[in-house]
PAKE-524396 format. One record per atom (N, C-alpha, C, CB): residue in one letter; y, x, z. Coordinates in steps of 0.2 Angstrom, whole numbers, plus 5000, padded with zeros to 4 digits. Glycine has a CB too. Example, Ala and Ser with C-alpha at 12.3 -4.5 7.8 and 13.67 -1.06 7.14 Angstrom:
BEGIN
A497250665039A497850625039A498450665039A497850575045S498950645035S499550685036S500050645039S499750705029
***
This chain:
BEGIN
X504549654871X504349654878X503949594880X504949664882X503349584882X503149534886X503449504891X502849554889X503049424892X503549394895X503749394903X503349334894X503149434905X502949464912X503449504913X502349504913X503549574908X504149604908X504749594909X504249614905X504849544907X505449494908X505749474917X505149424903X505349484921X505549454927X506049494930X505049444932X506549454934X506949484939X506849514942X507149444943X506149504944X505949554951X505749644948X505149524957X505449634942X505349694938X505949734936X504949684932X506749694934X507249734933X507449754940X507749694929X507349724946X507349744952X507249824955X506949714955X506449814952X506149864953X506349934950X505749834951X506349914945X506649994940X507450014943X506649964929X507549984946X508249994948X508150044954X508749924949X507650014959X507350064965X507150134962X506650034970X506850134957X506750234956X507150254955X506450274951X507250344959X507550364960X507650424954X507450364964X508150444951X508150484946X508050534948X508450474943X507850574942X507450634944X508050684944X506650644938X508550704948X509050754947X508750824951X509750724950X508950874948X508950924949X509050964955X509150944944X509450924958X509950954966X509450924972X510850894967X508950854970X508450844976X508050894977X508050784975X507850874984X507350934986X506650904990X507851004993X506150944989X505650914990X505450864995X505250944990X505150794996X505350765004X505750715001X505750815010X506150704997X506750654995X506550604992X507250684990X505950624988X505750544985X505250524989X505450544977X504850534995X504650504998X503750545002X504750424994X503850535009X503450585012X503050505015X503850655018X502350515013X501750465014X501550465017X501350465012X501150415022X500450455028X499950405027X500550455037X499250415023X498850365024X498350395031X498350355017X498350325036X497950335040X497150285039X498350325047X496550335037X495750305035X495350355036X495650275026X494850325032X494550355026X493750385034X495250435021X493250375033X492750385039X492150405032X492550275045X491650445040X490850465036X490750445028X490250415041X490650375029X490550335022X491050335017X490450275025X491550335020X492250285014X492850355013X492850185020X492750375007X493150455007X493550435002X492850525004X493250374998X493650364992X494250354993X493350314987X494250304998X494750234998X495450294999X494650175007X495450325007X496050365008X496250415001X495850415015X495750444999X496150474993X496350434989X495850524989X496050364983X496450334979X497150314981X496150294978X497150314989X497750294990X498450354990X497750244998X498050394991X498550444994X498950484986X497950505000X498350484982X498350504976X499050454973X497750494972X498850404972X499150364970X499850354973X498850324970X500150374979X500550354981X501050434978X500550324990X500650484977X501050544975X500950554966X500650604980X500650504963X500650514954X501350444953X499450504947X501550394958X501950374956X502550394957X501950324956X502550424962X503150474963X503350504970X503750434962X502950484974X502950534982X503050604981X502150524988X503450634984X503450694984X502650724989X504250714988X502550684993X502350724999X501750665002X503150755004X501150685003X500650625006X500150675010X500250574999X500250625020X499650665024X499350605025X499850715031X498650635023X498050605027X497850605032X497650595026X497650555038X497650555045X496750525046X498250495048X496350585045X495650535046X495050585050X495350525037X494550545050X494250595057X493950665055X493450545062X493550665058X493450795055X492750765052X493250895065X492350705050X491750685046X492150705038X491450595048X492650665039X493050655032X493350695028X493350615032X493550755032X494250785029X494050825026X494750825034X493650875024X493350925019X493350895012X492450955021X492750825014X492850785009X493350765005X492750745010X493750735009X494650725007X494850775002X495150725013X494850835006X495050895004X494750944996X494950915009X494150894996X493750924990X494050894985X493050904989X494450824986X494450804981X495150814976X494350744983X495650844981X496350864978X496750904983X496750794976X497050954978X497151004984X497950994986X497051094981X498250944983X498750924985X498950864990X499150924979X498150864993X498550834998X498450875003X498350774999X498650845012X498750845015X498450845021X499150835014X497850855023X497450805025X497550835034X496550815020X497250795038X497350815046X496750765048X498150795050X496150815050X495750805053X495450775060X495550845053X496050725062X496550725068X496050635074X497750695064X495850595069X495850525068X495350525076X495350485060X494750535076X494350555081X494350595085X493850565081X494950655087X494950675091X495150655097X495050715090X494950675104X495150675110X495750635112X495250735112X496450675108X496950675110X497150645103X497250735113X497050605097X497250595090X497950585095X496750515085X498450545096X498750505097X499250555100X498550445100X499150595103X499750655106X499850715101X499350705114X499250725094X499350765089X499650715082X498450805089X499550675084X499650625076X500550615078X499050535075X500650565083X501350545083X501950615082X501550505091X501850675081X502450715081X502550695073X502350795085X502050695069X502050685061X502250635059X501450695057X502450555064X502450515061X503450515060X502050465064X503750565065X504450575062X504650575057X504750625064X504250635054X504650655047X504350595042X504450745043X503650555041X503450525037X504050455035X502850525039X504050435029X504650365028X504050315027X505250365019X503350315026X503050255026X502350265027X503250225020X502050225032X501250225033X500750175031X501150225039X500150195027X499750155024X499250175030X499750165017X499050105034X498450125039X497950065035X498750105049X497050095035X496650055033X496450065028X496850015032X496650095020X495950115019X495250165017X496150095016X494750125020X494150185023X493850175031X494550265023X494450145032X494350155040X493750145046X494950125042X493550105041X492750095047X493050075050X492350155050X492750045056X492650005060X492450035069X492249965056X492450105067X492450115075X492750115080X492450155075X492350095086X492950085091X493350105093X492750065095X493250185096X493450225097X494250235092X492850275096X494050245083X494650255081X494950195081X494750285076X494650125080X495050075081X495650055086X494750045082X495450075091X495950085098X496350155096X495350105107X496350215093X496950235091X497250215086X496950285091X496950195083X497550165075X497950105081X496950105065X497750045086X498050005089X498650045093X497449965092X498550085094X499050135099X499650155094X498750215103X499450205086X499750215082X500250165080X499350225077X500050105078X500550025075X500950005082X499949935073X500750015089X501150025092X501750075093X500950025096X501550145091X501950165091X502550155086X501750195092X502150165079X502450155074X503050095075X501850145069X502950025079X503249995080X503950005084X502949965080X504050045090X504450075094X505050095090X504250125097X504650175081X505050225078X505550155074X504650295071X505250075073X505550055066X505250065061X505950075065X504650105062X504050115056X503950085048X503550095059X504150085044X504050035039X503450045039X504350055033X502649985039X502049995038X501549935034X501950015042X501149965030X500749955026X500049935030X500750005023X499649865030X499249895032X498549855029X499349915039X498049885027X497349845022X496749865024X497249855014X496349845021X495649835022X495549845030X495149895018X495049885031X494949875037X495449875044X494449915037X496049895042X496649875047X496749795045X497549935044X496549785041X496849715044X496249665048X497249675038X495749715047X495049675052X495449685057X494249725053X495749735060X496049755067X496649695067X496449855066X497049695063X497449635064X497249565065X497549615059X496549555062X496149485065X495949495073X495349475060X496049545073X495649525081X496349555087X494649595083X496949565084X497249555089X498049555083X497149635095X498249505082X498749455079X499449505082X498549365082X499549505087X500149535092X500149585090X500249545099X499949635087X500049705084X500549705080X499549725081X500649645074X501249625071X501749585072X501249605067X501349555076X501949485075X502649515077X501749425082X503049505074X503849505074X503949595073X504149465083X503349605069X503649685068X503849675060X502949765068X504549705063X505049705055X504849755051X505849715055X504649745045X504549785040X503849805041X504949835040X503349755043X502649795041X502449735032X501749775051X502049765031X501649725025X500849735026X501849765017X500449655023X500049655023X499649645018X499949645027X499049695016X498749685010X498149645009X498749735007X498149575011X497349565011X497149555004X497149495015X496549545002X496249504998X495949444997X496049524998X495649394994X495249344996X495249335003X494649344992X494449355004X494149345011X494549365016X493549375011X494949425017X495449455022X495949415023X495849515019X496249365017X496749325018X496649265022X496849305013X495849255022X495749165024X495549185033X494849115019X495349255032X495049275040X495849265042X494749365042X496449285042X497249285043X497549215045X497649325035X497249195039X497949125039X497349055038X498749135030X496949075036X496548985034X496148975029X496948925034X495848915027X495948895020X496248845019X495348895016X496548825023X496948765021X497748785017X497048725029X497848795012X498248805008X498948785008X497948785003X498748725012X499548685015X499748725019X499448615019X499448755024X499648775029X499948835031X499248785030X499748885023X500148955024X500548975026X500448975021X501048935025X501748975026X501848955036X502548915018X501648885037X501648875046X501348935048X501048795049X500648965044X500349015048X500749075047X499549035045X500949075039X501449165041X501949145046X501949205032X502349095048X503049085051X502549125058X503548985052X501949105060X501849115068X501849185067X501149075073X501949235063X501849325064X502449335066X501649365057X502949285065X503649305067X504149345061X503649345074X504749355061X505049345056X505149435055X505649295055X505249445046X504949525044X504249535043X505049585052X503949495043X503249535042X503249485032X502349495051X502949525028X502649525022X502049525020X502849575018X501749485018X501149485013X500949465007X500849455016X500649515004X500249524996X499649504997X500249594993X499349444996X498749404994X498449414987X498849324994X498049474987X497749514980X497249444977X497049604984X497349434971X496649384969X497249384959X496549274975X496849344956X497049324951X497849334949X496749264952X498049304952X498849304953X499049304958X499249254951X499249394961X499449414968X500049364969X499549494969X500049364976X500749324981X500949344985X500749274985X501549354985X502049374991X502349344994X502349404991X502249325000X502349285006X503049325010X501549295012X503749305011X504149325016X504149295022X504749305015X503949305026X503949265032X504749275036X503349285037X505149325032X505649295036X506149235033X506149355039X506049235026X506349185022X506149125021X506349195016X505049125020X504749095020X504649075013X504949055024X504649115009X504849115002X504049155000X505749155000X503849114992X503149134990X503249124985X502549094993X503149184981X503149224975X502649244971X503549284975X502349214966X501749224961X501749264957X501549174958X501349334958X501549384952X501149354945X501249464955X501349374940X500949384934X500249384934X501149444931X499849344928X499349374928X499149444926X499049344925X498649464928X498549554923X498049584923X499049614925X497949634922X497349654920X496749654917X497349654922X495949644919X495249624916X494949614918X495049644913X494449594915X493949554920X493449614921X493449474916X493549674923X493349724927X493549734933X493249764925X493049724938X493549724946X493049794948X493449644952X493349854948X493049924952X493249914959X493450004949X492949944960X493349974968X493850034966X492650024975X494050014972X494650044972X495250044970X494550094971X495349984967X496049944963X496249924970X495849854958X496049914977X496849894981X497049944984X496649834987X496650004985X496750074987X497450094984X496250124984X497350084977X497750104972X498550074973X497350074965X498449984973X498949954973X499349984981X498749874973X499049984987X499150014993X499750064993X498650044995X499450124992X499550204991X500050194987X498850264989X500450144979X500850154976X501350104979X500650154970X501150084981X501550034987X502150054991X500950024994X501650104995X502050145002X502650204997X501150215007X502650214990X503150234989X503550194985X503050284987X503350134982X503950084980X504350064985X503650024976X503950044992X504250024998X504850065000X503750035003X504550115000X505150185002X505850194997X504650275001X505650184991X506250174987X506750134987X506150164981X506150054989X506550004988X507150004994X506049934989X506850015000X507150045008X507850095006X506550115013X507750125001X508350165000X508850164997X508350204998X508550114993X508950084989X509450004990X508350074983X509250004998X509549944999X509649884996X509949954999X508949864993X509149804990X509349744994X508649784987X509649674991X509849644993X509549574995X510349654990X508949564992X508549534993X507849584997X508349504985X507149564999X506649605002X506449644999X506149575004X506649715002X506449774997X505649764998X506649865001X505249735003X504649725004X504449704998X504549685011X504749624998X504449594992X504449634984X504849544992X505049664985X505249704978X504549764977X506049744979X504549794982X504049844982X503349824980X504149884989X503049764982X502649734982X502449684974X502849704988X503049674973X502949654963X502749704962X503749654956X503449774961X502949844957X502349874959X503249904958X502149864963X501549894968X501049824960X501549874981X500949764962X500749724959X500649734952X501049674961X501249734947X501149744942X500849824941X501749724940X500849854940X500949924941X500149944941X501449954949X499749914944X499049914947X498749854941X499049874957X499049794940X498549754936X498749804927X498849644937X499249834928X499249844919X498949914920X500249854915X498949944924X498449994925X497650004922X498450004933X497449944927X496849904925X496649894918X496949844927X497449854914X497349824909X497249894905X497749774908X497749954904X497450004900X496950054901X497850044899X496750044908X496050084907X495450054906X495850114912X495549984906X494949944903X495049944895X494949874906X495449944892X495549944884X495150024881X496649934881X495450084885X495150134885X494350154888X495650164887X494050104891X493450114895X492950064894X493550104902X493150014895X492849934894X492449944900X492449904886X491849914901X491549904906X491549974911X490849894905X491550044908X491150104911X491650104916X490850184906X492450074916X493150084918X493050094927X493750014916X493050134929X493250144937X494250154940X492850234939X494050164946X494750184949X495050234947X494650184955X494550304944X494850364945X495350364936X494050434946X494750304933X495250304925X495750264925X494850284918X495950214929X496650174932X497050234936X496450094937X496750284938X497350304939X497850364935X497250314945X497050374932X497450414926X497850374920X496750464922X497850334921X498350284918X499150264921X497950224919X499250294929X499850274933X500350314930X499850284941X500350364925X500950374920X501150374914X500950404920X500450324909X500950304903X501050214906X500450304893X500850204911X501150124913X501650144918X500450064918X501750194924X502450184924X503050204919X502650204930X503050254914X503250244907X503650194906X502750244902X503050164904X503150074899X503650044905X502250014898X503550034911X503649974913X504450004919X502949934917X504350054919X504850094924X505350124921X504450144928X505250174917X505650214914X505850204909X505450274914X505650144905X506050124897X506550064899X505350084892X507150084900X507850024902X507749994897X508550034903X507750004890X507949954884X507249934880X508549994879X507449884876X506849874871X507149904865X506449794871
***
């Protein structure tokens, strides 16, 4: 076993999946909602959505406007898709779905319209009221930059930036991090995607350096991926009651999970490698890393 293998937080991890018994019923391992995906950007909401249901979601709706949904829909018939984002009344037809759902990924695809921007802003409100466990990237967290109070002191959201997403958030003054995550207020998580992802507690204040991994091929659609498997490690970790941050915990596996993904579809691909062949990869890497207790 590798030495990456070796971490705490990965034996953590494998301890949140749920085992596959025969008596659960559909809905048990975990019900998804990506809210994205606009005119242009179809990919994003399905890699995520996909992905949150080949690592083990029973069940994943997507929440996107009536440009996108056919699309969506073209692409896999097992999802779920609601043409809901731009309508009139998005927000009077969307909150009755967000009951049953255990975890929301708002952001990726999402464009930048104003219109749906102001209902995804109503959504994270609401979402904050239920206790919502949420996810939220790309272009949700543009929405984050321009109104900071949307989280601040919401327990249990996570945020996924990348490089540039990160410095728009908190700075580049590197010293500074952790002053800037304390002002989000305590409960809020962040995964800093780059070289050797980071995960930020802000209620502990505690900053955790994942492994290096993967290849020097960067496709689109690698943070889709990490996202959408996210929203169901999150959900396990939640059930699982860990005793340290399920956030954080969810956030290793989500991390690792995504860069060895990489790493086997690049050895199988090499340059031609996209997102669609990493994810046809998210079942001999959770295999290896998930479902093998012993060496």
């Amino acid at each position: 076993m590798s030495s990456e293998n070796k971490s705490p937080l990965l034996e953590r991890a494998r301890n949140i999946v749920p085992h596959l018994d025969t008596d659960r019923h559909k809905g048990q391992a975990g019900r998804i909602g990506i809210v994205g995906g606009s005119l242009e950007y179809t990919g994003a909401p399905y890699f995520a959505a996909i992905s949150a249901l080949k690592v083990g979601a029973d069940l994943v709706h997507v929440f996107c406007p009536d440009a996108a949904a056919q699309v969506i829909k073209s692409y896999s018939p097992e999802l779920i898709v609601h043409p809901l984002l731009d309508s009139n009344n998005a927000i009077i037809q969307i909150e009755p779905w967000l009951e049953r759902l255990h975890v929301l990924v708002i952001g990726p695809g999402l464009g930048r319209n104003r219109q749906i921007m102001q209902t995804v802003a109503e959504l994270i409100k609401i979402c904050r009221q239920l206790q919502k466990p949420l996810i939220i990237d790309a272009d949700g967290l543009f929405l984050i930059t321009q109104d900071i109070s949307l989280v601040k002191d919401y327990y249990g959201v996570i945020l996924t930036p990348n490089a540039i997403e990160f410095c728009r958030l908190f700075g580049k003054d590197r010293d500074q991090i952790m002053l800037s995550l304390g002002r989000l207020g305590a409960g809020v998580t962040v995964i800093e995607k780059g070289l050797n992802d980071r995960i930020y507690d802000s209620l502990t204040l505690e900053k955790y350096e994942c492994p290096q991994g993967g290849s020097g091929r960067r496709c689109g659609g690698q943070g889709d991926l990490l996202a959408g498997s996210l929203a169901t490690f999150y959900y396990w970790a939640l059930e699982s009651k860990q005793e340290i941050s399920p956030a954080m915990v969810a956030c290793f596996a989500a991390s690792t999970l995504t860069k060895t993904c990489n790493k086997y579809a690049f050895k199988l691909k090499g340059r031609s490698m996209t997102c669609s062949d990493m994810i046809d990869q998210i079942h001999p890497v959770f295999d290896d890393l998930f479902e093998h207790k012993k060496d």
